[in-house]
Each structure stands twice: as structure tokens, then as C-alpha cells.
N, C-alpha and C positions, 0 to 999 in steps of 0.2 A: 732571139725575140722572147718579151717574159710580158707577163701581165702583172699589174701593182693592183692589189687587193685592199682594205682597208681593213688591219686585224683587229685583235683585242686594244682596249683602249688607245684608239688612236695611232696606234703601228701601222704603216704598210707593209704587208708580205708581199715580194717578187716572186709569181708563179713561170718558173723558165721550165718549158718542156724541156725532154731532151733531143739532140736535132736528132733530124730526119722524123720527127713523133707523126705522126696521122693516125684518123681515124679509118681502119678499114672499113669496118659496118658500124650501128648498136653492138656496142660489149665488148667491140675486138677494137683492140690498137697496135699499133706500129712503132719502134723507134731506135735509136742504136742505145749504146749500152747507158742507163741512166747513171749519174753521180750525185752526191751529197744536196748540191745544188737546184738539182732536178725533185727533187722526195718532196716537197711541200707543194709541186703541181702534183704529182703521181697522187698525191692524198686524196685531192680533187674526184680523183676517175674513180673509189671505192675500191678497186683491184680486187678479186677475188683469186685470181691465178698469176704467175710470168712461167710464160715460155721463154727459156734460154736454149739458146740456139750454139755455145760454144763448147769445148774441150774443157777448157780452165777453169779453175774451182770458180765458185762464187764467191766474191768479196765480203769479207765480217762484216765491214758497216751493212752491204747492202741487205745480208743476212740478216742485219737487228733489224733494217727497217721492213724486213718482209715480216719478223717475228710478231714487231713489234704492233703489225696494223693485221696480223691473222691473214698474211698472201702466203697462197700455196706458190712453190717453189718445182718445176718440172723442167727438167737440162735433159737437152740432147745432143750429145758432144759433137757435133761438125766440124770436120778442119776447117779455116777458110782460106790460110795462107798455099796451101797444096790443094790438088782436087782430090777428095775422099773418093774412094772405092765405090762404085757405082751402087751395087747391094748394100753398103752401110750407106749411102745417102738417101736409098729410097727408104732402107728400115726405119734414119729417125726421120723423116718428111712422114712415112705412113703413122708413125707412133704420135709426133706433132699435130698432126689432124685430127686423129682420134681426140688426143685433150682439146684442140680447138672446136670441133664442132660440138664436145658436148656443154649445152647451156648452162651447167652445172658450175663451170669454169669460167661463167663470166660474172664480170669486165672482165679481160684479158691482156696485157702486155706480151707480146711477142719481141725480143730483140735479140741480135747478138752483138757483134764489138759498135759496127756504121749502122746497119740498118739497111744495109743494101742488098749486099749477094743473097746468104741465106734464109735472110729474113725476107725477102723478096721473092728466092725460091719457094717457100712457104705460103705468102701468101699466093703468088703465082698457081700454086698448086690445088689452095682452097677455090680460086675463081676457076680453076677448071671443073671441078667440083659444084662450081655455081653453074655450071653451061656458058662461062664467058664464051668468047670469041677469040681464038690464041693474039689476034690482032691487039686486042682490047689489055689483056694480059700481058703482053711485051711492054704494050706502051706503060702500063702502070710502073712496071719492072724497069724500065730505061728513065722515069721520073726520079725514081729513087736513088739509082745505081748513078748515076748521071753519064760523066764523060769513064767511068768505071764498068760498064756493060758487061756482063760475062758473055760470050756465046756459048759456052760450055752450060751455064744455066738457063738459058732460053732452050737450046736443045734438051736438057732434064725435063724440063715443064712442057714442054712439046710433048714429048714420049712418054711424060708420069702416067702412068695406069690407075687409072679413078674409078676403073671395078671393082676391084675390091672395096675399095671407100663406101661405094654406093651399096656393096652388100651390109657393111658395118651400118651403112645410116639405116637401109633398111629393118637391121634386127634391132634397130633401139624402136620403142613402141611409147607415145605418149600415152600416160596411162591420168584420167580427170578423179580426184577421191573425194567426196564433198562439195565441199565449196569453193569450187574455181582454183583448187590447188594440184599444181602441175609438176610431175614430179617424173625421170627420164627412168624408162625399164629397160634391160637389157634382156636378149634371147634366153640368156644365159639364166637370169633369176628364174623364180619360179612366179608362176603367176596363179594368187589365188582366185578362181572363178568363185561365183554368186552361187550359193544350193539354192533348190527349190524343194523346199518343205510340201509335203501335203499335209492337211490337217482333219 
């Protein structure tokens, strides 16, 4: 499916996402692995990050076109064809989250080759972290995945432990400077408090 736009002088540009593309929320997207074809919708969305979800190097073109429009670029190598080691899938799912939930990194594309398993495990993992409901969460996951369903992923996102996550959200601190500019603190910086002078 592509949408025809009316470009410069009279040209139509065909905007073709990439399949499986959706929008998770504001700023985050979904979709399998984008091609040549695909870069004139991606332009659309403003991108400010991709999450890649594979092993495999990234591709030169798709390389120039992330240079080329200033997208950050964040891989975390997931097998998909084997099931990765359970400690190496929670470590890039927990690392994946962390770039996901900070607003700093959005728009956001998420993908890896389909758009299904891992990137499914993903966002699966983010809607636990929302308080879905695991009901709610499969069904999104069985959209995607379709007659493809891991049970091996449903059970990851079942069990993913969103304690830790929620200590991470809770040491980012929105900190307001001025004028309505928002800007994300970590535990970690240092935070300058206000003196109070007497005079």
C-alpha cells in the first residue's frame, strides 16, 4: 500500500511504508526492515532514532540515508532465525527500552528483518511497562506475527521483569529551565540546585 503525494513541479511522489509499518504511540513506530523504496515515507515521520533489532551489519544505502537526514542509528544484535540465550535477549530488550522510552530519541523506528518476532518482543515488552494487560499485549503480538506466533515470545513477555525498567524510569527526573523547555535528567548527572543569597 503507498500514498501518491504531489511533489515538486508537478511530480507525484509514491509514499510506500515498509510492511508491517504501524504506529505504536506519538514518536514510536513499528515495521520490518525498510528498503530504497521505503526512504521517501520514512522522510515523512522526521526520525530522530532506528532501533535495529538484528545481528547483521546495516546496509550502506540504508547507512547514507540515516547520515544523510541526521538519524541516530542503535543495533541490538538478536538472532531471529535460532532462539538467542535467554540473558542475551533480556540484555538487548532491557538496552532497547532504555533508547525507547527516552523522548530524546524520538520519532522512533523500531525494526528488524519482518517486523514480527523481535520487534513484537519489544514492543510487547514496552506495553508491559505501560500496565497493558498480557491479554491485550498477545493480541497486538499475534497481529503482527500473524500465522507466525512464537510461543517462545509470548512466554519472554510474560516473564520480562519491568522492575528494573521502572527503577530506570524512575531516576530520569523531568527537570522545566525557562520557558517551557523540557529537557530529560538522569540520576547519574549532577543536578544544580538554586542558592539562596542573603543580602
Amino acid at each position: 500500500m503507498g500514498y501518491i503525494v504531489e511533489g515538486e513541479e508537478g511530480n507525484d511522489v509514491v509514499l510506500e511504508p515498509p510492511p508491517n509499518f504501524s504506529m505504536v504511540e506519538e514518536g514510536i513506530y513499528r515495521s520490518s526492515f525498510p528498503q530504497r523504496c521505503n526512504f521517501a515515507f520514512l522522510e515523512t515521520l522526521n526520525l530522530r532514532s532506528v532501533i535495529y533489532l538484528c545481528p547483521e551489519p546495516y546496509p550502506e544505502e540504508n547507512l547514507e540515508f540515516l547520515r544523510a537526514h541526521n538519524i541516530k542509528l542503535f543495533q541490538f544484535g538478536i538472532e531471529g532465525k535460532t532462539e538467542p540465550s535467554l540473558a542475551i535477549l533480556k540484555d538487548a530488550i532491557r538496552g532497547a527500552l532504555k533508547i525507547l522510552i527516552d523522548v530524546r530519541n524520538h520519532p522512533v523506528l523500531i525494526h528488524c528483518k519482518r517486523g514480527k518476532h523481535r520487534t513484537g518482543s519489544l514492543v510487547g515488552c514496552l506495553r508491559k511497562l505501560q500496565n497493558w494487560c498480557l491479554s491485550s499485549v498477545f493480541e497486538e503480538y499475534q497481529r503482527f506475527a500473524g500465522m507466525k506466533s512464537r510461543t517462545a515470545d509470548l512466554r519472554f513477555i510474560e516473564t520480562f521483569d519491568i522492575i528494573c525498567l521502572r527503577q530506570c524510569l524512575h531516576s530520569i527526573i523531568y527537570q522545566y529551565h525557562g520557558s517551557k523547555k523540557r529537557r530529560l535528567l538522569y540520576r547519574e548527572e549532577s543536578v544544580q540546585k538554586p542558592q539562596i543569597t542573603s543580602s
